[in-house]
C-alpha positions in Angstrom: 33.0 4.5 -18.0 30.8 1.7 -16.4 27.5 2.0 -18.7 23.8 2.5 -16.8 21.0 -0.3 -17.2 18.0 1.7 -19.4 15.4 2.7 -17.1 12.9 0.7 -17.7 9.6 2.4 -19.6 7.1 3.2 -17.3 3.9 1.2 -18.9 6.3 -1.8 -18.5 7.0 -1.4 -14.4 3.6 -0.8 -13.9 2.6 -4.2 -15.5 5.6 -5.9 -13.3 4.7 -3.9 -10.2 1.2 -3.3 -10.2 0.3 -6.3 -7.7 2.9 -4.7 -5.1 1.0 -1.0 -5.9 -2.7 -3.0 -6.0 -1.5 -4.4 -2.1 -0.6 -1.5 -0.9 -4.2 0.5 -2.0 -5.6 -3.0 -0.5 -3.8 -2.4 3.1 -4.9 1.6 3.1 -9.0 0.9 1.9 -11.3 -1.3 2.7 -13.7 -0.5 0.4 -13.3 -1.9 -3.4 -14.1 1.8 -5.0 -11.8 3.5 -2.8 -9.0 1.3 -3.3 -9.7 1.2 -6.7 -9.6 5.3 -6.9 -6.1 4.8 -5.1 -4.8 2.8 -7.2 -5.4 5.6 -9.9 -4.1 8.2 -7.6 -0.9 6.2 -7.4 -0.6 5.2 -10.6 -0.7 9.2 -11.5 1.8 10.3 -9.1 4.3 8.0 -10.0 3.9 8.8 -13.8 4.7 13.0 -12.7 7.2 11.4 -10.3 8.3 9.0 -13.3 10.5 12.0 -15.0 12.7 12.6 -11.8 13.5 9.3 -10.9 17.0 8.7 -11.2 18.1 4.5 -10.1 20.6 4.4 -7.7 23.4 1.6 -7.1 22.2 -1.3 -5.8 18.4 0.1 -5.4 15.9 -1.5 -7.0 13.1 0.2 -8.4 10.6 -1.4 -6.1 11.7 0.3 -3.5 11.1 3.7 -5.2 7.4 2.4 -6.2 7.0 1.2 -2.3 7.9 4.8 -0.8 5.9 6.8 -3.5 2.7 4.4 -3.1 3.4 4.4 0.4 3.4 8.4 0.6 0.6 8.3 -1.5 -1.7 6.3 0.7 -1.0 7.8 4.0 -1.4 11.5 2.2 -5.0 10.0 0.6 -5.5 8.4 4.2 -4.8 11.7 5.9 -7.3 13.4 3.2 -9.5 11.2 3.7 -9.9 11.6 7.7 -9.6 15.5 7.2 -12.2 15.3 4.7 -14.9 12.6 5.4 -17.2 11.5 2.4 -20.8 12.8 3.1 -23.6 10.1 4.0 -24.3 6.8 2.5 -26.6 6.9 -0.3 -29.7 5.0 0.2 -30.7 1.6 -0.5 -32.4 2.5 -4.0 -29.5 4.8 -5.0 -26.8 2.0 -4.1 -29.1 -0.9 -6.4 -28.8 1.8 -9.2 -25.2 3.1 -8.8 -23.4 0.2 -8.3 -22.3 -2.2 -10.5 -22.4 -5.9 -9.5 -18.5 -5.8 -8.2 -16.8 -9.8 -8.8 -15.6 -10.9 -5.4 -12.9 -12.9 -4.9 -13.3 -15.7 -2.3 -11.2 -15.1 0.7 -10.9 -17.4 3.4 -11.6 -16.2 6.8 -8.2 -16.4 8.2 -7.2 -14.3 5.6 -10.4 -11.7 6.3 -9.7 -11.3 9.4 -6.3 -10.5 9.0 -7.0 -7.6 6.9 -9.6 -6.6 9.5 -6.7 -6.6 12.5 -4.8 -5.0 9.8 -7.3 -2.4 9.4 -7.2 -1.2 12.8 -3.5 -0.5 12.4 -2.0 3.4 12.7 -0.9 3.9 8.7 2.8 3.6 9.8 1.6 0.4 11.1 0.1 -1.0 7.8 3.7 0.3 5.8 5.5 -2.0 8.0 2.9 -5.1 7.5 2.8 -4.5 4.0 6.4 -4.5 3.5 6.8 -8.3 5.8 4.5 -9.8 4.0 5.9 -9.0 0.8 9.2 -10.4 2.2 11.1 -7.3 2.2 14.5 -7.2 4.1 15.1 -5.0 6.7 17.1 -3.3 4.4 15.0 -2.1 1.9 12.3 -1.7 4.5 14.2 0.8 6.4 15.5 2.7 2.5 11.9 2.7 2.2 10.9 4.0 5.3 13.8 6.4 6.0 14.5 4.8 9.2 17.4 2.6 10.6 17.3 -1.0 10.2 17.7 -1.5 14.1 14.5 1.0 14.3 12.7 -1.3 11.4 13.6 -4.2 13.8 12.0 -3.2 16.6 8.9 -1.7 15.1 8.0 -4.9 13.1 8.7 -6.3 16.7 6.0 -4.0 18.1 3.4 -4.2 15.1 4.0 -8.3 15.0 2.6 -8.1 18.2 -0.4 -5.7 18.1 -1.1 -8.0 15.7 -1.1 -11.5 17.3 -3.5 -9.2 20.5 -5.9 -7.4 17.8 -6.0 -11.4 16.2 -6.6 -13.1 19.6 -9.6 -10.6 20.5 -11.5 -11.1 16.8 
């Protein structure tokens, strides 16, 4: 009998994974509130989901977080589309609601990538998000549910909308 490595406590993965769950709410909202209430909405499903997860040989357990964050955005994306927030608040309701939010500096290269990223199709964004956070084909395509030839010639396709959405900024 070959003995099973303890699934790790949940509390624990978050604090390992939570910059791979905070860049996946960064790819799917631009603005710092709704990625913020994405993040949540991740973490929560993955704690329901937490119960059922069962590790497989060989998988690692950052490829479960990527499909359920994953799912998670395109569902809030989907929601979000359906259901569109009503109207900006005014100027004088914006200086009283919102709290001064700390900024981090990002250089403009790295601004505008986001922004070409932004224009992406959701499917789009899984398959940016998942190069640059140097996945192999592999576990892209066990997160995606696709073929690695297929995540081949996607990341082909989306490399290049890419380098045309960057070369018209």
């Amino acid at each position: 009998m070959t003995a099973v490595a303890p699934l790790p406590d949940f509390v624990g993965a978050l604090q390992t994974y939570q910059p791979l769950l905070r860049r996946v709410a960064r790819l799917y909202c631009q603005d710092a509130d709704d990625r913020q209430d994405l993040f949540q909405e991740i973490v929560l499903q993955l704690w329901r989901a937490w119960p059922r997860y069962v590790p497989q040989p060989g998988a690692q357990l950052s490829t479960w977080l990527y499909r359920v964050a994953l799912n998670v955005a395109v569902s809030n994306l989907r929601h979000r589309t359906r259901h569109p927030a009503p109207g900006a608040l005014g100027a004088d309701a914006l200086q009283v609601a919102q709290a001064p939010e700390a900024a981090a500096f990002e250089p403009e290269e790295t601004a505008a990538l986001y922004r070409a990223i932004a224009r992406l199709s959701e499917v789009d964004k899984a398959f940016v998000l998942l190069y640059l956070e140097d996945r192999p084909y592999e576990e892209m395509a066990e997160i995606l549910g696709i073929t690695q030839n297929n995540v081949r010639v996607k990341m082909h396709r989306v490399q290049e909308k890419l380098r045309q959405l960057l070369v018209r900024r």
